[in-house]
PAROKOL-367167 format. One record per residue (C-alpha): x, z, y; residue in one letter. Coordinates in steps of 0.5 Angstrom, whole numbers, padded with zeros to 4 digits, always signed. Layout:
<recs>
XZYA...
</recs>
This chain:
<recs>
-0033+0030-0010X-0027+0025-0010X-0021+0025-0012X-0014+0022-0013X-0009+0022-0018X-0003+0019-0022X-0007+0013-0027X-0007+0014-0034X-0008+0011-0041X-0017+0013-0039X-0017+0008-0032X-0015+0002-0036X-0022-0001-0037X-0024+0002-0029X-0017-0002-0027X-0020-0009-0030X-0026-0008-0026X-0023-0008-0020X-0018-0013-0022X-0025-0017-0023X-0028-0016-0016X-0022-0016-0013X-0023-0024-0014X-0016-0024-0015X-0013-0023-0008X-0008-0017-0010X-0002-0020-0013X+0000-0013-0017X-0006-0012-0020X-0008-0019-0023X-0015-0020-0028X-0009-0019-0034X-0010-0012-0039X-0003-0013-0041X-0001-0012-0034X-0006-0007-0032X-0003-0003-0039X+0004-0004-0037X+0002-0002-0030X+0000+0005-0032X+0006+0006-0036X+0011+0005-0031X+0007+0010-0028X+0007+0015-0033X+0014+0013-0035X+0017+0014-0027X+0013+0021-0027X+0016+0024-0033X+0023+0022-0030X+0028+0026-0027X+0030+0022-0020X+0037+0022-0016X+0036+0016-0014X+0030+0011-0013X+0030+0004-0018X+0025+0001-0021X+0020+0006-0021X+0012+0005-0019X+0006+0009-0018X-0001+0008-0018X-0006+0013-0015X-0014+0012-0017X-0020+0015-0013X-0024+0018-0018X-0031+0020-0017X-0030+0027-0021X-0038+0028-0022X-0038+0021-0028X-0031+0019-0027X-0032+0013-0025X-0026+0009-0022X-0027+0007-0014X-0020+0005-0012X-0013+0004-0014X-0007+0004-0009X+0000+0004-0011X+0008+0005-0009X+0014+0002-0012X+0021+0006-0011X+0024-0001-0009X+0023-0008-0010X+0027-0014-0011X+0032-0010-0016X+0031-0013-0022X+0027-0019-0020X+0027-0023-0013X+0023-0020-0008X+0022-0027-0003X+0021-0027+0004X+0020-0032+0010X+0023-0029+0016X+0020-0033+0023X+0027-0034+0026X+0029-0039+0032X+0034-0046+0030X+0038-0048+0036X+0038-0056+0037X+0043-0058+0042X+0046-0064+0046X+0051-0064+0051X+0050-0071+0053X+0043-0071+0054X+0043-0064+0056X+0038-0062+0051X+0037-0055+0049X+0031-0054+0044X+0030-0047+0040X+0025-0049+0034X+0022-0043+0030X+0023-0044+0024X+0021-0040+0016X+0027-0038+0014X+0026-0036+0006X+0030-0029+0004X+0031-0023+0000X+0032-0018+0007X+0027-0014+0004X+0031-0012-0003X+0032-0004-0004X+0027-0003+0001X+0020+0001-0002X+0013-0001-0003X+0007+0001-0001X+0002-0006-0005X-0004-0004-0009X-0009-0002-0004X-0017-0003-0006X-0023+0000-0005X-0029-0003-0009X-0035-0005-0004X-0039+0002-0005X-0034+0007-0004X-0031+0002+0002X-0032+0007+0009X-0026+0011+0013X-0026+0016+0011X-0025+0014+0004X-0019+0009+0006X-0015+0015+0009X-0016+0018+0002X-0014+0013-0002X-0008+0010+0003X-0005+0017+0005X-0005+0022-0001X+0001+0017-0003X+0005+0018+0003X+0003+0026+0003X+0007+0024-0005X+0012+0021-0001X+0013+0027+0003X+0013+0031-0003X+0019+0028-0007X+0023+0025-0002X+0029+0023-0007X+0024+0018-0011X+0023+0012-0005X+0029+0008-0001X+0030+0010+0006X+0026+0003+0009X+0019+0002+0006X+0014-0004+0007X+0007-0006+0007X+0004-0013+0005X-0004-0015+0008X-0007-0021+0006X-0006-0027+0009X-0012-0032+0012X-0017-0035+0008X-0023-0040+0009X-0029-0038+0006X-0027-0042-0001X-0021-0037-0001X-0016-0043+0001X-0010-0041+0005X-0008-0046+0011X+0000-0044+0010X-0001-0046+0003X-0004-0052+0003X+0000-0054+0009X+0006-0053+0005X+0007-0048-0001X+0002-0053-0006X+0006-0060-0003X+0012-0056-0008X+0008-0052-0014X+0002-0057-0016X-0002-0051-0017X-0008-0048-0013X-0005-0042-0010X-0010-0037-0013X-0006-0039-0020X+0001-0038-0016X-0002-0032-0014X-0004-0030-0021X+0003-0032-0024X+0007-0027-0019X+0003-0022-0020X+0004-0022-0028X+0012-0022-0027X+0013-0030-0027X+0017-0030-0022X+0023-0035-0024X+0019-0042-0022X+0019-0039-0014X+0026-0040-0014X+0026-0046-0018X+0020-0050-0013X+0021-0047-0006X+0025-0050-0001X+0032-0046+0001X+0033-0050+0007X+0028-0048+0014X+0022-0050+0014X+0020-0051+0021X+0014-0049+0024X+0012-0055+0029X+0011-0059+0022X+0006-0055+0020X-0001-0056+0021X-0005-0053+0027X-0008-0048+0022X-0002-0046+0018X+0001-0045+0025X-0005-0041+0027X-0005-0037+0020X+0003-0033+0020X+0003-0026+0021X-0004-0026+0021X-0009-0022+0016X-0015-0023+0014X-0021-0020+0019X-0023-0015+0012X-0016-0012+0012X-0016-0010+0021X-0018-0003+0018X-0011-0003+0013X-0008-0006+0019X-0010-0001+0024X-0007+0005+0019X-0001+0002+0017X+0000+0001+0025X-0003+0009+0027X+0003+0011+0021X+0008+0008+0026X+0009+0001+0021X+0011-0005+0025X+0012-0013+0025X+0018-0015+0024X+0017-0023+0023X+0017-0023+0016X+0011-0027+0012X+0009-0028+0005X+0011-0035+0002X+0004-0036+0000X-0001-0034+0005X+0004-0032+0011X+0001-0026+0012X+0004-0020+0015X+0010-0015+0013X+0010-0009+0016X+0016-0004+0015X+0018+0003+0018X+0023+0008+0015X+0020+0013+0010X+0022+0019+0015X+0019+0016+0020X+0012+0015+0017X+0006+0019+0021X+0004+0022+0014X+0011+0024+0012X+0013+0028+0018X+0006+0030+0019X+0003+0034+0013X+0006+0041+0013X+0005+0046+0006X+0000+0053+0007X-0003+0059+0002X-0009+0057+0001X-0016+0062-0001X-0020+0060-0005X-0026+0064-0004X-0035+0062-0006X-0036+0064+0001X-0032+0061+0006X-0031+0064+0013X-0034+0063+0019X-0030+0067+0025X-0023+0068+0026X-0021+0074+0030X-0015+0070+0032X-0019+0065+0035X-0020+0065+0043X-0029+0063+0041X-0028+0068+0035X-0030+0062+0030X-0026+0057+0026X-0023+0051+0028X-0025+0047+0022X-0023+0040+0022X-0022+0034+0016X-0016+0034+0012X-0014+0031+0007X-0011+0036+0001X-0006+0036-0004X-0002+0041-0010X+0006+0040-0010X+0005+0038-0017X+0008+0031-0020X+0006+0029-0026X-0002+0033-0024X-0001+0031-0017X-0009+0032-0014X-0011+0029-0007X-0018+0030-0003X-0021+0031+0003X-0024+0037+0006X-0027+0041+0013X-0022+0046+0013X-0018+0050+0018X-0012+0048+0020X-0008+0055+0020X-0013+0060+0015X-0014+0054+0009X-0020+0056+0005X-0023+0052-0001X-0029+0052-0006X-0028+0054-0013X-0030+0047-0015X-0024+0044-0010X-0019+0049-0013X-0021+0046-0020X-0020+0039-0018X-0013+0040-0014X-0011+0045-0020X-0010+0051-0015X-0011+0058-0016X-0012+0063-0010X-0006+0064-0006X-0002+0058-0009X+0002+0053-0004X-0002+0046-0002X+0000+0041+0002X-0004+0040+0008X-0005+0034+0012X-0010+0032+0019X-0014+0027+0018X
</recs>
């Protein structure tokens, strides 16, 4: 059975691993312990804390295979970014160039780079290792954290963002960045990748250059790749869209990919999941008198306690309106017969 739960002190070698296989494309889980240790801190730390108002609290969700434990995925939510630390942006936008005499009015897109985003949340961190990568899996691991959002609403800013991957070449090089970002730092961009990731974030506002970098004077690649993600990340993409995150024109500095944003209460999976008693019985029921055909509408949910600190998630075939789970489920989310959970359609 699959489940997902809060990281702790236990997943630090399952959360090396995947820092591993990941190759190095996730920037808030770079291949460093001290990182990945302090990553799991910052979690237990922000669960046991009492919130009035989001700051620089982070949580980090593994999906866990609970017959060996083995950790398959990680996904994570930051409160909000860019409080402590700068959280850079380029914004697509338009510079005008004019001129009365000849009658010239050009409009030249143009990356201008900001710091829009600060004080909004984040969800990063999202990862599933090659066996566990299917559908099904993905709803799971990506939604149980908004079904937390939609639990403890206090805890995250109103406005919430979500950064995919940019494009890469089959030698994990980025167009964008070699067009421009590594005539600035002199370095591969899996290195400036590998540097944001462990916090060394002063050497971007050191080395970018404030001034518009105009769009036209990019290479044909660099320009093809803005806004776009890699194929691999459509399913993510297609997610976040079905939640109601849009495109607003802002890139990552390094790779041009995609920023999606939406506002926390409009997400799908916030306003969506509802809470209902549950039963926990050995033998499921298989008919319902309150039914027109007399049967249960049995269909995939995903399930959750209303816990904090032992928030559980997983998937299950349920009736939407007579929840019933198996022992071994309500084990797993810790719930007993007649206990609240949260209920959400996959």
């Amino acid at each position: 059975m699959l489940i997902v739960r809060p990281v702790t002190f236990a997943d630090l070698a399952g959360l090396e691993r995947l820092a591993v296989i990941s190759g190095g494309s996730m920037t808030t889980l770079p291949a460093n312990r001290d990182h990945i240790g302090e990553l799991i801190n910052r979690t237990q730390q922000s669960l046991r804390k009492t919130v009035e108002m989001p700051g620089e609290e982070s949580y980090h969700f593994v999906l866990v295979d609970s017959e060996n434990g083995e950790i398959l995925g990680v996904s994570g939510i930051d409160a909000t970014v860019g409080i402590t630390t700068p959280f850079y942006s380029y914004r697509i936008d338009e510079v005008v160039h004019a001129s009365s005499d000849l009658q010239i009015h050009n409009r030249v897109p143009a990356l201008h780079l900001c710091q829009d985003y600060t004080g909004a949340a984040r969800l990063c961190t999202l990862f599933l290792d090659q066996q566990a990568r299917n559908t099904e899996n993905l709803q799971l691991v990506s939604r149980a954290r908004m079904m937390f959002i939609a639990q403890q609403p206090k805890r995250f800013a109103s406005r919430i963002i979500s950064e995919l991957q940019g494009i890469a070449d089959e030698n994990h090089q980025s167009p964008f960045w070699e067009s421009l970002g590594r005539h600035f730092f002199s370095m591969d961009f899996n290195k400036a990748n590998y540097l944001t990731g462990i916090n060394s974030k002063g050497f971007i506002a050191d080395l970018m250059p404030h001034y518009p970098v105009y769009v036209p004077m990019l290479s044909k690649a660099a320009k093809e790749a803005l806004g776009k993600t890699r194929p691999d990340q459509q399913p993510v993409l297609d997610l976040l869209e079905n939640e109601g995150f849009r495109f607003r024109n802002y890139v990552d500095i390094f790779d041009a990919g995609p920023t999606l944003e939406s506002r926390t209460d409009d997400i799908r999976s916030v306003r969506a999941s509802n809470c209902k008693p549950i039963r926990v019985t050995e033998q499921p029921s298989e008919t319902d008198s309150n039914s027109p055909n007399g049967t249960l509408n049995k269909t995939s949910m995903l399930i959750s306690n209303l816990h904090l600190n032992e928030f559980r998630c997983l998937l299950a075939e349920v009736d939407p309106d007579h929840p019933e789970l198996s022992p071994a489920q309500a084990q797993q989310l810790q719930l007993s017969d007649g206990d609240e959970a949260q209920l959400l359609l996959l």
